[in-house]
C-alpha positions as CSV (number, residue, x, y, z in Angstrom):
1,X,0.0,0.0,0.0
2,X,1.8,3.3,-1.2
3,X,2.9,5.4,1.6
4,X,1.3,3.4,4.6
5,X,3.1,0.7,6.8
6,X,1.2,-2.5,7.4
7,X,1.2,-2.8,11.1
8,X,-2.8,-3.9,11.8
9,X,-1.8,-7.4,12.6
10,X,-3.8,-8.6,15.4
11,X,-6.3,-5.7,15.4
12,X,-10.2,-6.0,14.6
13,X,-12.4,-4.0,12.5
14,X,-16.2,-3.5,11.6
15,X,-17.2,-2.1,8.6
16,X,-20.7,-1.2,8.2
17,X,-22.2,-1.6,4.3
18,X,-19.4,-3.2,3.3
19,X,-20.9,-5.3,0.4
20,X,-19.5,-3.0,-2.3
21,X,-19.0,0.7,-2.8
22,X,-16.8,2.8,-0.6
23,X,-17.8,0.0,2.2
24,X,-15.9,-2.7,0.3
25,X,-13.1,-0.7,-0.4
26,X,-12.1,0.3,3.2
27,X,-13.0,-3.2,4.6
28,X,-10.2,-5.0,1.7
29,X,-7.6,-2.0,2.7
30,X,-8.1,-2.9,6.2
31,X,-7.6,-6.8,5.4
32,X,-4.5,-6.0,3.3
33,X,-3.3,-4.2,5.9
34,X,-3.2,-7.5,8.5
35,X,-6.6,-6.5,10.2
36,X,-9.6,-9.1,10.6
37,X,-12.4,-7.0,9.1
38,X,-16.3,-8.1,10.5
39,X,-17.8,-7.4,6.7
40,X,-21.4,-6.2,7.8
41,X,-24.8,-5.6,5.3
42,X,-28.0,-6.9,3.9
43,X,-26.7,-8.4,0.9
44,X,-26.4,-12.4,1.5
45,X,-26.9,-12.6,-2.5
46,X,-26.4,-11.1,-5.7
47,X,-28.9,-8.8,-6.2
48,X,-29.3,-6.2,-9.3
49,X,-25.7,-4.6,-8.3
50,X,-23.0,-7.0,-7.6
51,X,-21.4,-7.6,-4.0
52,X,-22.1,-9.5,-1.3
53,X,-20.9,-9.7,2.2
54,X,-19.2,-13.3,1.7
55,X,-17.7,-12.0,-1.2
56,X,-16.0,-9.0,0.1
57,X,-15.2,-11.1,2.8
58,X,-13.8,-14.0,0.8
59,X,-11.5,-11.0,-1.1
60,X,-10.1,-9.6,2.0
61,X,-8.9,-13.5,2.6
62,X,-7.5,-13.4,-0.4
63,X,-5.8,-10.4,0.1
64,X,-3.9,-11.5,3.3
65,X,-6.4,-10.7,5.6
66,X,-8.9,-12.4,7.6
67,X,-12.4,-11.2,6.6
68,X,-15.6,-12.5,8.4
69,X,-19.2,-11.9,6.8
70,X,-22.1,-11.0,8.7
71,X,-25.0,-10.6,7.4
72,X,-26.7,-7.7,9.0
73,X,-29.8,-5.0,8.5
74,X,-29.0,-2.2,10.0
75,X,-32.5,-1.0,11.1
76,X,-32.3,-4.3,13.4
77,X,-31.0,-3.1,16.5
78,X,-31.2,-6.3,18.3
79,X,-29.1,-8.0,15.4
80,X,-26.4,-5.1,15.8
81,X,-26.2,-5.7,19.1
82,X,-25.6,-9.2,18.4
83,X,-22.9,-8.3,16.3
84,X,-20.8,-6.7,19.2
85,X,-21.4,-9.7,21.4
86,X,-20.0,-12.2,18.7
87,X,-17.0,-10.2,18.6
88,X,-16.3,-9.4,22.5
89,X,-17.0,-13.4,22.3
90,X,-14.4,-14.2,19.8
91,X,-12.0,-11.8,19.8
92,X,-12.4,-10.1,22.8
93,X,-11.5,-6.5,21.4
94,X,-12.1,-4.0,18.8
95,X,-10.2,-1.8,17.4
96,X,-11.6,0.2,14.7
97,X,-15.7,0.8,13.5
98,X,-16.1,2.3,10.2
99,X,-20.0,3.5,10.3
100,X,-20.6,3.7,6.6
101,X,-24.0,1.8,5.5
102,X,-25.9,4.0,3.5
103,X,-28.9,3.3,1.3
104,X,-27.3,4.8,-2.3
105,X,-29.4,3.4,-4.8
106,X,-32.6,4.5,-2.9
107,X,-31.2,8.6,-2.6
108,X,-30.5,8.2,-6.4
109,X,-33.8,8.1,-6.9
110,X,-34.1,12.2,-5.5
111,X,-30.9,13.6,-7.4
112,X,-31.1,17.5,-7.5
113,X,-35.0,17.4,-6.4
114,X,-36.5,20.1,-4.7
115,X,-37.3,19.8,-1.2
116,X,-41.1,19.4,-2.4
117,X,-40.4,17.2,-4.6
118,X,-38.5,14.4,-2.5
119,X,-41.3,12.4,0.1
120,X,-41.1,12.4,3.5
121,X,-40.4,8.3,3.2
122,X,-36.6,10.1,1.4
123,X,-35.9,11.3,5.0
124,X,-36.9,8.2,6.7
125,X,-34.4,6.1,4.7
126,X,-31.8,8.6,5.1
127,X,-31.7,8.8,8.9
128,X,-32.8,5.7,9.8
129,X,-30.0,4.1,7.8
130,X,-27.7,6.7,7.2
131,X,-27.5,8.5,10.8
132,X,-29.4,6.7,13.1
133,X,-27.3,3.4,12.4
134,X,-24.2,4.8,13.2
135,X,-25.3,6.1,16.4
136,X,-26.6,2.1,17.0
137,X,-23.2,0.9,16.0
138,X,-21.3,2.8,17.7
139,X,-23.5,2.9,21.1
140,X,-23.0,-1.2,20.8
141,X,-19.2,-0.8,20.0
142,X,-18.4,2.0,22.2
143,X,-17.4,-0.2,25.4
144,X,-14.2,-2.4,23.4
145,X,-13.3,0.9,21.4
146,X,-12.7,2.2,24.5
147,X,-11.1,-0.4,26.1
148,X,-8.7,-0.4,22.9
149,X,-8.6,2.9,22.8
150,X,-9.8,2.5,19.2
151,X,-10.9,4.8,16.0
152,X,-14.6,5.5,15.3
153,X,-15.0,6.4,11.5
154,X,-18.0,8.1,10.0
155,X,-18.6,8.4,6.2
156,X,-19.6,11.5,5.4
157,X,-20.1,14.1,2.6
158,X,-19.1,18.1,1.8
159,X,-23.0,18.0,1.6
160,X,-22.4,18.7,5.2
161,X,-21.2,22.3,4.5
162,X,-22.6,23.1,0.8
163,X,-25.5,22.2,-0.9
164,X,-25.5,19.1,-2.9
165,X,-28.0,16.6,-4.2
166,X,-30.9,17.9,-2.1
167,X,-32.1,19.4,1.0
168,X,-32.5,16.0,3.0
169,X,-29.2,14.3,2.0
170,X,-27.4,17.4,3.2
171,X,-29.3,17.6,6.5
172,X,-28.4,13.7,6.9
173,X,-24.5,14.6,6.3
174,X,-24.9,17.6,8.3
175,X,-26.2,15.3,10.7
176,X,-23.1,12.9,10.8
177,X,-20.5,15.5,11.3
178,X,-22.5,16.7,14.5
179,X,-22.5,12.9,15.9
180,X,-19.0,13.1,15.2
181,X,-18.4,15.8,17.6
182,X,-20.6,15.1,20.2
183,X,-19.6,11.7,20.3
184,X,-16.0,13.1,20.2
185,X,-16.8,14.9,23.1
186,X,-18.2,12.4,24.8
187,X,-14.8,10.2,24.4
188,X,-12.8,12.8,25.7
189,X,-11.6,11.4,28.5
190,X,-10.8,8.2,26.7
191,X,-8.8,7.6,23.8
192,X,-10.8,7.0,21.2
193,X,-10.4,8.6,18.4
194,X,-13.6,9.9,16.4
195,X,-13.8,11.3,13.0
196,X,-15.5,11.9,9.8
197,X,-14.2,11.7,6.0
198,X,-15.3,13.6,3.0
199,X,-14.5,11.2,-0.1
200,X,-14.7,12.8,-3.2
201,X,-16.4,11.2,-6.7
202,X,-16.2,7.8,-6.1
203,X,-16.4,4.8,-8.8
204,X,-18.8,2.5,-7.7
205,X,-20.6,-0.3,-8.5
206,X,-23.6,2.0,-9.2
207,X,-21.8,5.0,-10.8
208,X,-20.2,2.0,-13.0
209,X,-23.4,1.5,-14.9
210,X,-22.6,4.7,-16.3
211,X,-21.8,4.1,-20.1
212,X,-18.8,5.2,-21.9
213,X,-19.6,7.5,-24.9
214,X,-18.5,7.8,-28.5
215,X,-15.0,9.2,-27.0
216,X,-14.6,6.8,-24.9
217,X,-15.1,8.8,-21.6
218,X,-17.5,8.1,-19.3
219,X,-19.4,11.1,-17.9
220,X,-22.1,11.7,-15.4
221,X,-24.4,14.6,-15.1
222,X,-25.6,15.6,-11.5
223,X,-28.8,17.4,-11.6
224,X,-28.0,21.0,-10.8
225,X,-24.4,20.7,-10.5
226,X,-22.5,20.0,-13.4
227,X,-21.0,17.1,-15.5
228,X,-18.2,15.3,-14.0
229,X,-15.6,12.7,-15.6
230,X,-15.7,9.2,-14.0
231,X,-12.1,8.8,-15.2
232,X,-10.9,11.4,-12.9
233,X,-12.7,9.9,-9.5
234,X,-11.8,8.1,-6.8
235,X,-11.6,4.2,-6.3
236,X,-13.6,2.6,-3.4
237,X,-9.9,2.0,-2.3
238,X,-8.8,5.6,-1.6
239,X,-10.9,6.1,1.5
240,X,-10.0,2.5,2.7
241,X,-6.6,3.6,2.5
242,X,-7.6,7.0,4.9
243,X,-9.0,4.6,7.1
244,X,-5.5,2.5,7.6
245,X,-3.7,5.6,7.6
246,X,-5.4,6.8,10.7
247,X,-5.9,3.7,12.0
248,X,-1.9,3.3,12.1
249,X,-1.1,6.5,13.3
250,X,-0.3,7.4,16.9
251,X,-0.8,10.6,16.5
252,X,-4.7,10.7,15.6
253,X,-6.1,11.8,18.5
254,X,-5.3,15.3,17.2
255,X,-7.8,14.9,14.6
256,X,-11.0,13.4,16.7
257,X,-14.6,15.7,16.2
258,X,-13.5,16.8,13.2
259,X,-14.5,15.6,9.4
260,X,-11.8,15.5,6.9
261,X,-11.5,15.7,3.0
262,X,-10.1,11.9,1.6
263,X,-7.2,13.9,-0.1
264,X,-6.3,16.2,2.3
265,X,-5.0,13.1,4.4
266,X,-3.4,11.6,1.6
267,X,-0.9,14.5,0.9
268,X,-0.4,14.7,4.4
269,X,0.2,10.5,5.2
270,X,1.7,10.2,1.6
271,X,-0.8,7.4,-0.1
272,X,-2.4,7.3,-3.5
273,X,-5.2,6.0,-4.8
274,X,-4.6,2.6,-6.2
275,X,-3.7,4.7,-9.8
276,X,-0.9,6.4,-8.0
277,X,-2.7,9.3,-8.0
278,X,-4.2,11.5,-5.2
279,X,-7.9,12.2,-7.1
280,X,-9.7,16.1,-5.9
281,X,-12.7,15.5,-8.2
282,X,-15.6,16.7,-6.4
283,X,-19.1,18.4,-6.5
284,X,-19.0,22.4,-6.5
């Protein structure tokens, strides 16, 4: 991994939505890195996108890691909980929670909508899988992190400071960055580190339905915010390799309650994207 030593050896990790997308990335960067990765979502079987927890799993094992599938609805907070018992079990510690499940397909659906125009049942799936699962997840995990004295990662969006997509996907981001403090806040006297990313553009398995055109570029038109080049974003792997990079470093209490842009913190750790490249393609 460019840049970033491979010292997770005998550390454990949950990543939330880890099927595919920006999930799957961060759970295989972990895994490379020597971590064994709890792969969590709803996706036992193929479905209409491709991605499953056993595969992503079965990649991370491939990959030098040890990945372990669960199969997991988020909205089911008895089966979270269940989750964090299996591991205190088993392993006896965690050390990092990536809080990243995220219903993506469903919020495509209200791309550069009006507020009038996106239902009520828009903000429900947003918060209740977007918000209010990380809060569940990290409520459950909360007791080993601290024992470890691990890192708490929320996935978040510049639609936390800017407007982007619509009014309820920014109020849902918005929403993350504020847990992120308050839980930071919370941890204070621990040390637990707490923080939330910003990826860019990403690649992923839906965006990759996106055709090429006549010149061979493959372009994709946000409603109300411009066209943007798919061959200029990030890989899934980028903000996996954000997550390792703080993850590894003893220094990152210095960064908890605060969000921070995927590329900003690889020119400062010194990775790449798996291109070699460090991608700032984003929204205006």
């Amino acid at each position: 991994m460019s840049g970033i030593p491979e010292r997770l050896e005998g550390k454990v990790a949950v990543v939330t939505g880890a099927s595919r997308g920006i999930g799957k990335g961060i759970a295989l960067e972990l895994g490379t890195a020597g971590a064994t990765v709890f792969v969590t979502g709803r996706s036992a079987a193929q479905g209409r996108l491709p991605g499953t927890v056993h595969a992503t799993a079965a990649e991370i094992d491939a990959a030098g890691g040890s990945g372990i599938p669960f199969v997991c609805d988020h909205r089911d907070d008895d089966a979270v909980e269940r989750l964090f018992e299996l591991i205190r079990t088993e392993h006896g510690r965690l050390d990092v929670l990536v809080n990243n499940v995220y219903n993506s397909p469903a919020a495509a659906r209200w791309l550069g909508k009006p507020f009038w125009e996106v239902p009520p049942a828009a903000w429900d799936e947003s918060f209740d899988v977007g918000v209010r699962s990380h809060y569940v997840a990290s409520f459950f995990a909360a007791p080993l992190l601290i024992e470890s004295g691990g890192l708490i990662v929320n996935i978040s969006s510049p639609g936390a400071r800017r407007y982007m997509h619509n009014a309820v996907y920014g109020v849902a981001k918005s929403a993350v960055d504020r847990l992120t403090a308050d839980m930071a806040h919370n941890l204070a006297g621990t040390e637990v580190t707490v923080v939330s990313l910003w990826p860019g553009i990403v690649d992923t398995e839906l965006l990759q339905l996106v055709p090429a055109g006549t010149d061979g570029r493959r372009l994709v038109t946000l409603p109300g915010e411009g066209t943007f080049d798919l061959g200029d974003a990030q890989t899934p792997r980028f903000t996996g390799r954000a997550v390792v990079a703080l993850a590894t470093d003893a220094g990152r209490r210095s960064r908890t309650g605060l969000p921070w842009p995927v590329a900003d913190l690889a020119e400062y750790y010194g990775f790449t994207d798996i291109d070699g490249r460090i991608h700032r393609v984003d929204r205006p």
